[in-house]
VMD Tcl script that draws the C-alpha trace (Angstrom):
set ca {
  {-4.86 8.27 -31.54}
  {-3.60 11.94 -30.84}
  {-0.15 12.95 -31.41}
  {0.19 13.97 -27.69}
  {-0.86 10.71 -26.30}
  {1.37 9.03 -29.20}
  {4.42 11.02 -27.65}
  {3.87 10.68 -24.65}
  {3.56 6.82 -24.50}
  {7.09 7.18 -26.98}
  {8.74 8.34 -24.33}
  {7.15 6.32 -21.42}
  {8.47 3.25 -23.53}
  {11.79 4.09 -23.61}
  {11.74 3.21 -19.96}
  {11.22 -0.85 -21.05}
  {15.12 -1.66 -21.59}
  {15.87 -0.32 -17.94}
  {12.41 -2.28 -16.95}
  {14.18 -5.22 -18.73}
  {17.26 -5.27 -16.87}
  {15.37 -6.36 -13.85}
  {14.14 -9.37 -15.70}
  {17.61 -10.20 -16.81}
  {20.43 -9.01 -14.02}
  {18.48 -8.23 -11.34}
  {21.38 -9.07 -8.46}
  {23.96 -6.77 -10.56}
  {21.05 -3.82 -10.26}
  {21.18 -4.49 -6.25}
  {24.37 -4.33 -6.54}
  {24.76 -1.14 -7.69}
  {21.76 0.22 -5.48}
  {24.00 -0.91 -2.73}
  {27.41 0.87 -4.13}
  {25.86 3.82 -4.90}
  {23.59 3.90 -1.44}
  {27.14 3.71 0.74}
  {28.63 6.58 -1.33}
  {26.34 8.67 -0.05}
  {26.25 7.50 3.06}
  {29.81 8.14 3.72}
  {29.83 11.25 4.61}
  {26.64 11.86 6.73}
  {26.66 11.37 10.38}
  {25.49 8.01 10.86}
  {27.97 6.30 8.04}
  {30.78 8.25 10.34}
  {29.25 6.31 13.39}
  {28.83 3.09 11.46}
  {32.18 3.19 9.85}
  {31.05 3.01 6.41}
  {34.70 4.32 4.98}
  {35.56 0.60 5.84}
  {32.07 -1.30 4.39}
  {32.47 -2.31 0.92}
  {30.17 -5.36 -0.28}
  {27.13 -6.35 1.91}
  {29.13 -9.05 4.20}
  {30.27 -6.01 5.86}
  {27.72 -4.27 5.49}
  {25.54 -6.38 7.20}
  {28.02 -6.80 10.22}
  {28.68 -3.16 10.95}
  {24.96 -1.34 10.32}
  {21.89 -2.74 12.22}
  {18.57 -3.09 11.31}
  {16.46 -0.29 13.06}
  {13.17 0.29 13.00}
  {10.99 3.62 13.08}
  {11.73 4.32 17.15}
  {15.25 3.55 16.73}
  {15.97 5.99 13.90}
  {13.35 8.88 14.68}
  {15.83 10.70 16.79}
  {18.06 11.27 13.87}
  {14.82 12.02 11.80}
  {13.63 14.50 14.91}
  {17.14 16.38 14.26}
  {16.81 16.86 10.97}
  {12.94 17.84 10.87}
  {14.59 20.74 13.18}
  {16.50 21.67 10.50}
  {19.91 19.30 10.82}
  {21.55 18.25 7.22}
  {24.12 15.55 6.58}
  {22.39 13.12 9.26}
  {21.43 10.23 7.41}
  {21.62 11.30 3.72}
  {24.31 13.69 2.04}
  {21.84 15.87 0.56}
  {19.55 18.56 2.03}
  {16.18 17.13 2.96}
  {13.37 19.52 2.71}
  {10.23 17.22 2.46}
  {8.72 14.67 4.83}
  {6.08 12.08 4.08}
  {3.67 11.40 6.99}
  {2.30 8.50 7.93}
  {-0.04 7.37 10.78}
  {0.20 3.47 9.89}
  {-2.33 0.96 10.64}
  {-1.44 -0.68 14.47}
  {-1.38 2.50 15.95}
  {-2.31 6.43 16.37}
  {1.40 7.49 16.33}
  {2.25 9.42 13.33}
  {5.71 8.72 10.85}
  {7.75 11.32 9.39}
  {9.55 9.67 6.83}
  {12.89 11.81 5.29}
  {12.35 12.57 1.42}
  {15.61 13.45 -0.39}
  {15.70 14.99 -4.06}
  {16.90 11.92 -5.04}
  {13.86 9.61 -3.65}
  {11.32 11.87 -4.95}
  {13.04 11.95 -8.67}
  {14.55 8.55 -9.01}
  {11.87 6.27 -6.74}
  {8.65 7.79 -6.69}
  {8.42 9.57 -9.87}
  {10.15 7.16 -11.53}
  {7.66 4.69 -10.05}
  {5.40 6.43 -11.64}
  {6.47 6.72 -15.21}
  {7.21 2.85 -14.90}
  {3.57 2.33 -14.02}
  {2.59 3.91 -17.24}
  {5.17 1.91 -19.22}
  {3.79 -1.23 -18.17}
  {0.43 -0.72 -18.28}
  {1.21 0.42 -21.96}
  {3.12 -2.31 -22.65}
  {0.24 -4.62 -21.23}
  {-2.10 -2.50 -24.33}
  {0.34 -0.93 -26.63}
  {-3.25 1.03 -28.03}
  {-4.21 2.24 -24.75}
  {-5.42 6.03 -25.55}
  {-5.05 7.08 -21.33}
  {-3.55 10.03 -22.20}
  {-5.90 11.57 -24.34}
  {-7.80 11.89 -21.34}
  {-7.06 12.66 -17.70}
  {-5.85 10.47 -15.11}
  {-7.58 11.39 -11.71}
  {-5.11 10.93 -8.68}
  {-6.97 11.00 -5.22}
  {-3.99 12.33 -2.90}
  {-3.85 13.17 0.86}
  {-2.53 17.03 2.05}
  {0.22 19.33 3.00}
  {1.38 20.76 5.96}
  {4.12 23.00 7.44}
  {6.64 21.14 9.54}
  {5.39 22.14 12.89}
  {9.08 23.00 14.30}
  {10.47 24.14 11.24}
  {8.46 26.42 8.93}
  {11.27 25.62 5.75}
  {10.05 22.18 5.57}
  {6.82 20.56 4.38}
  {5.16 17.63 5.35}
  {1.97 14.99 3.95}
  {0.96 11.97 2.60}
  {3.24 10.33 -0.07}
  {1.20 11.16 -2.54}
  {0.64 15.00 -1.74}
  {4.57 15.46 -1.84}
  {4.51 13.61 -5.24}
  {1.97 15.84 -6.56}
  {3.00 18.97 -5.43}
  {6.33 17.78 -7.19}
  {5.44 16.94 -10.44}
  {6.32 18.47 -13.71}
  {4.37 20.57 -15.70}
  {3.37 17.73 -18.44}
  {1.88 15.80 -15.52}
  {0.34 18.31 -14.07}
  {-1.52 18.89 -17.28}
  {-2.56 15.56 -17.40}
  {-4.41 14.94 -13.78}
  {-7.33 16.01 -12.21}
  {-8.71 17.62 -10.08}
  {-6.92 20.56 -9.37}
  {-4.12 21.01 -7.21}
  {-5.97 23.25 -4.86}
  {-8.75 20.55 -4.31}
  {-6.21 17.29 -4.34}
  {-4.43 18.98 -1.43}
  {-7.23 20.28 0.86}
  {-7.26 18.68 4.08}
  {-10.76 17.98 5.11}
  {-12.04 15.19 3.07}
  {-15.91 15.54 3.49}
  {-15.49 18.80 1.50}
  {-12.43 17.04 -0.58}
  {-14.74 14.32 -1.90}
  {-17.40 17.02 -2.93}
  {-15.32 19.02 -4.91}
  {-13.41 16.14 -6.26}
  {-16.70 14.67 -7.52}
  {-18.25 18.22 -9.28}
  {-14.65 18.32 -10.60}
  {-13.86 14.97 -12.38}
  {-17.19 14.44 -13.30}
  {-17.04 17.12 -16.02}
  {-13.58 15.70 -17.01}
  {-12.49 13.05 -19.57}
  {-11.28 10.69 -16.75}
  {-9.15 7.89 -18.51}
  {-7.78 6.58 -15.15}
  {-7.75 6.47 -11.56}
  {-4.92 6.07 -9.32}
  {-6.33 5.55 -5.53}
  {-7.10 3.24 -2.58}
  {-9.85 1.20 -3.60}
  {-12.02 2.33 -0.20}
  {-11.61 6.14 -1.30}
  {-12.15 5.41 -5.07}
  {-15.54 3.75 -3.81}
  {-16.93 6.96 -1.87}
  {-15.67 9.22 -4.72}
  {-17.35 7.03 -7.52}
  {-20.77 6.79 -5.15}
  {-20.74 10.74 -4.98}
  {-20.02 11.65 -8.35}
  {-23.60 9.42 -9.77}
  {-24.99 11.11 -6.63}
  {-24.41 14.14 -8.36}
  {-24.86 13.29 -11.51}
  {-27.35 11.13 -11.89}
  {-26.29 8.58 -13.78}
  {-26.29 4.89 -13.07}
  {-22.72 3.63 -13.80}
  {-19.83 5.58 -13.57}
  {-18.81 4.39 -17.35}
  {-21.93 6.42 -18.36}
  {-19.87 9.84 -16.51}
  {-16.35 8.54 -18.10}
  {-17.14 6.77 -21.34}
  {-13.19 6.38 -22.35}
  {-12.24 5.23 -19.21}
  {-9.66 2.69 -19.13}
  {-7.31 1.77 -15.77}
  {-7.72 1.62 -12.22}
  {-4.71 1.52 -10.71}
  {-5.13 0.41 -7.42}
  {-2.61 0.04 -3.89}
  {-2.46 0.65 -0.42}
  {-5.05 -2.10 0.92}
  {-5.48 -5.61 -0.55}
  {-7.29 -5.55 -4.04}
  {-9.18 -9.03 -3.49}
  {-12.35 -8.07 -1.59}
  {-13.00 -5.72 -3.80}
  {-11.65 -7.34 -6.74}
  {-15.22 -8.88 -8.30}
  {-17.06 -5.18 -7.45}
  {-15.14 -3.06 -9.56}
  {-14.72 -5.60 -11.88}
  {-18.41 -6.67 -12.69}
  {-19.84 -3.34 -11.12}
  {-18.35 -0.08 -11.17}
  {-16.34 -0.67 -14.13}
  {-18.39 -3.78 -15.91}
  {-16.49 -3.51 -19.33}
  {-13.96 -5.35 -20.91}
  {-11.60 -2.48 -21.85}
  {-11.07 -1.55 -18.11}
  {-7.76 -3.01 -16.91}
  {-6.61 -3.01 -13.03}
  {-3.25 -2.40 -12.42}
  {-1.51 -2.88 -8.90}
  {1.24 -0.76 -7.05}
  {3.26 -0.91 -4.05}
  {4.33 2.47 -3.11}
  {4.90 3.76 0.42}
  {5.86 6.31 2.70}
  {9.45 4.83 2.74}
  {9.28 4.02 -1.48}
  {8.12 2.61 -4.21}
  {8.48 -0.79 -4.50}
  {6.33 -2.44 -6.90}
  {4.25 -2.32 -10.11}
  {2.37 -5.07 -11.14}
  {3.75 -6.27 -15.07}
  {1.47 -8.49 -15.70}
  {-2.19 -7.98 -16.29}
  {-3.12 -11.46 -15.80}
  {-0.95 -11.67 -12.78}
  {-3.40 -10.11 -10.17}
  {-1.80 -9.52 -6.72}
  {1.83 -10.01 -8.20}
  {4.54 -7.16 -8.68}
  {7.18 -6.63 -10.19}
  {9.88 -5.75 -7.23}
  {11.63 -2.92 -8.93}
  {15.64 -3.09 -8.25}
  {16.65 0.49 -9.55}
  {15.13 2.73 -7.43}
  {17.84 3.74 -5.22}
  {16.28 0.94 -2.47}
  {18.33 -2.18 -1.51}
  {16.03 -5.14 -0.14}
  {16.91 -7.40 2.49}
  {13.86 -9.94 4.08}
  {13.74 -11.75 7.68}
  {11.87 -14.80 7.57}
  {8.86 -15.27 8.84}
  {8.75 -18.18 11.71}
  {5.78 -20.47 12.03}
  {4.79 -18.85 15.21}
  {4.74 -15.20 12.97}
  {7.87 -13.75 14.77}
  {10.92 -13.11 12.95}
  {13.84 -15.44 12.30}
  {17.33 -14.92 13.24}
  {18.16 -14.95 10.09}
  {18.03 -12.42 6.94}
  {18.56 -12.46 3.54}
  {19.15 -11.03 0.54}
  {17.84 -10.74 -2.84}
  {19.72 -13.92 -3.95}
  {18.68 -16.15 -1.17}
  {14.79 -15.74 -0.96}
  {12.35 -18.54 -1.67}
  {9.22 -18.82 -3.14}
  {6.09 -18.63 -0.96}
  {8.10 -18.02 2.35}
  {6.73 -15.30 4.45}
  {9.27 -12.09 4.43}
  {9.53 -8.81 6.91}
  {10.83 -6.65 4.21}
  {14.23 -4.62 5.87}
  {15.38 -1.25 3.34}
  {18.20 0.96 2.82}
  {16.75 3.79 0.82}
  {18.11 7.21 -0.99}
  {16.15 9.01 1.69}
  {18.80 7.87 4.16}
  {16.20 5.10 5.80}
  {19.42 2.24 6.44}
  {18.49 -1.43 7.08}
  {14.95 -0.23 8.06}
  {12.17 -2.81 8.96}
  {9.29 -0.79 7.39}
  {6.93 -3.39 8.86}
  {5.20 -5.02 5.66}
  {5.39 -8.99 4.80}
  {5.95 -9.94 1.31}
  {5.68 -13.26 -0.52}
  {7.53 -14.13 -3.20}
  {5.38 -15.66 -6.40}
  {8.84 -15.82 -8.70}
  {12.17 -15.17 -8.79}
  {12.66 -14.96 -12.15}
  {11.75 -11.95 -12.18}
  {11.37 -11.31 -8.91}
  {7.73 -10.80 -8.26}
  {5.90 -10.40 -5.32}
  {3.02 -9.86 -3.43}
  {1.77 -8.41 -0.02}
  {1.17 -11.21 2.78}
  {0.27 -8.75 5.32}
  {2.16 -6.80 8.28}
  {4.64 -7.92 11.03}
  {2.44 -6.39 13.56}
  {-1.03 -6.63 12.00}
  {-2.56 -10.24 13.30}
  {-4.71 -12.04 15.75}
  {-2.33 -14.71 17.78}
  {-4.73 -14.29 20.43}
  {-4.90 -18.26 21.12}
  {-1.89 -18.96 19.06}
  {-3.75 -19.12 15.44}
  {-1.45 -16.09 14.09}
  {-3.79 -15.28 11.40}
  {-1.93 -12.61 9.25}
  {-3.99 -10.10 6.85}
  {-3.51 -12.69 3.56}
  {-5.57 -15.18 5.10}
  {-8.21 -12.80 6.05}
  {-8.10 -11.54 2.48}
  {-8.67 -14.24 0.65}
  {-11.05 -15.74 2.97}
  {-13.23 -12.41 2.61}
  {-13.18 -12.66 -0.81}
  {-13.82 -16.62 -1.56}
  {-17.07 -15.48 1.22}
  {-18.30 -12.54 -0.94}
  {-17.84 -14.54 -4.01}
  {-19.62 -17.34 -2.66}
  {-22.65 -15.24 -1.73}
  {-22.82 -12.80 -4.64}
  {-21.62 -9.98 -1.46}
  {-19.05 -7.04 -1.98}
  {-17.87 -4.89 0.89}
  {-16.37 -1.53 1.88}
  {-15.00 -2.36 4.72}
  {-13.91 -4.71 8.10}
  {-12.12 -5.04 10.94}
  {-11.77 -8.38 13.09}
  {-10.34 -8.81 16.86}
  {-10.35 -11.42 19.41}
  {-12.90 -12.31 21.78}
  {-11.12 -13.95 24.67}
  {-11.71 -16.96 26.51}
  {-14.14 -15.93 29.67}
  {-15.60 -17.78 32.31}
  {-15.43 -20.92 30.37}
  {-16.37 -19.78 27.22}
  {-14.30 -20.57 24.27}
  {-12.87 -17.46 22.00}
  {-13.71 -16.43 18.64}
  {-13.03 -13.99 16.20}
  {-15.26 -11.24 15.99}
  {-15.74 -9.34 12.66}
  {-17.63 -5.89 12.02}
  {-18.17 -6.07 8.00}
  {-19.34 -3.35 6.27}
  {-21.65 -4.62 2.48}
  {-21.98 -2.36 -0.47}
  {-24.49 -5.58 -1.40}
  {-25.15 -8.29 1.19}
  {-24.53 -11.72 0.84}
  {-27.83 -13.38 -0.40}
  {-27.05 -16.49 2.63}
  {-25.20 -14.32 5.49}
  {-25.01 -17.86 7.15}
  {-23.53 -19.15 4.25}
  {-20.96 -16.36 3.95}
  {-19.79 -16.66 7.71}
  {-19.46 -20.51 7.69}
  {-17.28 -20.06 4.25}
  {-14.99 -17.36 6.09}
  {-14.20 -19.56 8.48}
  {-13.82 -22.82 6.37}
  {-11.19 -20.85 4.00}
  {-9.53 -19.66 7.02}
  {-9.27 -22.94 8.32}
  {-7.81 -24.16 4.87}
  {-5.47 -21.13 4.45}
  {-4.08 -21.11 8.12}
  {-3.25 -24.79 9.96}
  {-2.82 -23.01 13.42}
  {-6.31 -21.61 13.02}
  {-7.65 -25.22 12.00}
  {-5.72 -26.22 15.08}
  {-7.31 -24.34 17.24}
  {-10.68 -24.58 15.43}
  {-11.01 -28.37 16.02}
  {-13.71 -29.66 17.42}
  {-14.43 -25.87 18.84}
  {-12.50 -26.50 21.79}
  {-10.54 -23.52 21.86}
  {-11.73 -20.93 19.25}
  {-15.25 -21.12 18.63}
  {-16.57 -20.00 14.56}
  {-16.59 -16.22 14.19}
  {-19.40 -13.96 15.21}
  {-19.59 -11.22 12.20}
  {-21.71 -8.11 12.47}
  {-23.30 -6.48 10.15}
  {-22.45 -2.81 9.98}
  {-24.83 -0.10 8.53}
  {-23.84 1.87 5.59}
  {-21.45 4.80 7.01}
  {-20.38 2.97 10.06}
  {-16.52 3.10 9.09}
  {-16.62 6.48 7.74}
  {-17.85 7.60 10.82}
  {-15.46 6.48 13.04}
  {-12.54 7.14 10.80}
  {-14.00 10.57 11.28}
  {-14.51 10.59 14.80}
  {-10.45 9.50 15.53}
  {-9.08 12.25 12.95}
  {-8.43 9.47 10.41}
  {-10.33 10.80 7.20}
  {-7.95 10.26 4.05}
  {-6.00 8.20 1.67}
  {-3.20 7.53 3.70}
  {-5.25 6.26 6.99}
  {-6.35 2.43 6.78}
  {-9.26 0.70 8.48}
  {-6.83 -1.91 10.57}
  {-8.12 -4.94 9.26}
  {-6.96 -7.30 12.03}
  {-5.59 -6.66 15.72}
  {-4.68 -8.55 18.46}
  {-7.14 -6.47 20.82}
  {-10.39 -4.75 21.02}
  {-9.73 -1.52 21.28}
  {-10.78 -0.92 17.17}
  {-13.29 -3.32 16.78}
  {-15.04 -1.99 20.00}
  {-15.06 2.05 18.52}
  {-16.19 0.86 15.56}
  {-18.96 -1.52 17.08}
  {-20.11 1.83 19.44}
  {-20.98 3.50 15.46}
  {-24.21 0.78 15.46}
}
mol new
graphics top color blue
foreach p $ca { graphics top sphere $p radius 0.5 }
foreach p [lrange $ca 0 end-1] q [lrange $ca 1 end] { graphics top cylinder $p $q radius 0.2 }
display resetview
């Protein structure tokens, strides 16, 4: 082992006693989130307006500030984009992440203060590497590179001072010069904006590199992967990047595509995966334990402060919310923030289960407007998950990519779900895969069983086949090439499923 990757993992481990903490007082670190959240606050224009001189522990908190979500606070955001300070956090903002989300074309400018970029996101970061060291204390990942597949930078439109992009193009740009040294590709290529050429370079790049790890969505990390043994030749990418070691994977469920990477792209028992949970709005969790898939660690000393809505039956929110101290295991949670990028009792729209609560881990469920309740089924994206996968399994079949919609009831007819899938290998019984898609959703979701019964209301699912390219191409089409832009995996109308059907 090298003395720089020796040193460097010294001082990544340091990190562990703080990591700790969260293991062992996890409601005295929200605490202090909280505390040190409203002392900032106090002085900015919206703790004037919601009287925060007078809020001292959450009771009040909770009475006094509501919960917003993105159309409630943009016009404070708007301001401050135009170059207003002191608006929702006490210190100058200067960086926006954008983000187009998944239910619709409408982008999000989400503040980024000093403090979220130094003390969430790049702390985030570093925590990611403690863990996965501490997972294998003789991992050698820094004696190589660690290949980052980020989105691009723009300048703020109405204020040429500011910059804007995807999370993980303001992280970059950000970084300090050890990191720097450490990633590939180069700066200049990791920030370009138009992702056909992006992937090329990317691939002539990192293939000539001693790539030790990947940090990307698993649909990007796919294309790049498929390009770079275009170019190179070779039949496995472990034959390009013989030390490889972690894929650290986020943004889209990992389950799919679990059993691919796995037993295909990376078919060797010294690859680890490693999950994340990091946002526009934050970073929230790293996965701690390798044999843990799908759970994180929620991570309490970020500067964030969690409260979670509960999920009805029906899939709309309760009346009620929580905090830290009062969730349950396996309830369904709309995840509400206050962040150090002055984002205060903010609904950022995801659903979260919790696995344990001591620790507190979690994992993603799906989002509070990403469903089909078209007949009163409300399947959410975790049942569609894990239904893909137990099909693919079943049928030796991995995928790139899907989206599913309603068909509604027409002159008669019975709905159904239709799905456009798009196979990296088919399934070897397509029959077979369909019918187990819908049996596991029928398990996972009663409402969907409900209605399934006896096919009286929703008929079984009619699943396309897409050809190879199909999503890429209308991703391209709508503008939507990148990291940061998601195939929306369900919706509760056609419009998607319909431009992506018109690709075939």
């Amino acid at each position: 082992m090298s003395l720089f990757n020796e040193t460097l993992l010294w001082f990544m481990k340091r990190r562990m006693p703080r990591i700790e903490a969260m293991y062992e007082r996890p409601l005295e670190l929200q605490e202090q989130m909280l505390q040190g959240l409203l002392s900032h606050g106090r002085s900015t224009e919206w703790g004037a307006k919601h009287g925060y001189q007078d809020v001292s522990n959450y009771e009040r908190f909770k009475q006094q500030v509501p919960i917003s979500t993105y159309e409630e606070i943009f016009p404070y955001i708007d301001r401050m984009m135009q170059g207003e300070q002191n608006i929702l956090w006490d210190t100058p903002i200067s960086w926006y992440s954008k983000s187009s989300g998944t239910t619709n074309a409408r982008s999000k400018f989400i503040p980024v203060s000093k403090e979220a970029l130094e003390e969430c996101h790049m702390m985030g970061g570093k925590d990611m590497i403690t863990l996965l060291a501490a997972n294998k204390p003789d991992t050698k990942v820094f004696e190589g590179k660690g290949l980052s597949i980020g989105g691009s930078l723009t300048e703020n439109p109405v204020n040429s001072s500011m910059l804007m992009g995807d999370v993980s193009a303001v992280v970059m740009k950000n970084l300090p010069i050890w990191a720097q040294i450490i990633r590939t590709p180069s700066l200049d290529v990791a920030l370009m904006g138009d992702w056909d050429q992006k992937i090329e370079k990317m691939a002539i790049e990192t293939s000539k590199e001693n790539v030790t790890s990947i940090l990307g969505v698993p649909t990007w990390t796919l294309v790049l992967i498929e390009k770079i043994l275009e170019i190179t030749g070779k039949k496995s990418i472990l034959e390009v990047w013989e030390n490889f070691e972690f894929m650290i994977h986020g943004a889209v469920a990992f389950g799919p595509y679990r059993e691919l990477f796995k037993n295909q792209i990376f078919p060797s028992s010294q690859v680890g995966f490693l999950e994340i949970y990091n946002a526009s709005e934050g970073f929230f969790g790293i996965q701690d334990d390798l044999s843990k898939p799908d759970e994180m660690l929620l991570m309490l000393d970020y500067g964030i402060f969690y409260e979670f809505i509960p999920m009805s039956e029906e899939g709309e929110e309760a009346n009620t919310i929580v905090s830290l101290s009062q969730v349950e295991i396996g309830v369904n949670y709309a995840m509400v923030i206050s962040t150090n990028a002055g984002l205060w009792r903010y609904k950022i729209g995801d659903t979260v289960k919790f696995t344990s609560v001591s620790p507190y881990r979690i994992k993603i469920s799906g989002r509070t407007k990403h469903f089909i309740n078209a007949f009163g089924e409300e399947l959410i994206i975790e049942n569609a998950e894990t239904a893909v996968a137990r099909a693919c399994a079943a049928t030796q079949a991995e995928i790139k990519d899907y989206t599913a919609a309603p068909a509604f009831m027409n002159e008669g007819k019975n709905g159904h779900h239709e799905w456009v899938i798009e196979f990296s290998k088919a399934p070897k019984d397509f029959r077979t895969f369909a019918q187990i898609l819908d049996q596991t959703l029928r398990e996972q979701n009663s409402d969907y069983d409900a209605k399934r019964s006896y096919d009286l209301v929703l008929g079984p699912p009619l699943v396309h086949i897409a050809p190879a390219g199909t999503f890429h191409n209308w991703m391209r089409e709508r503008g939507k090439l990148g990291g940061q832009h998601k195939v929306p995996r369900l919706s509760n109308h056609r419009e998607f499923l319909e431009g992506v059907k018109a690709h075939f």
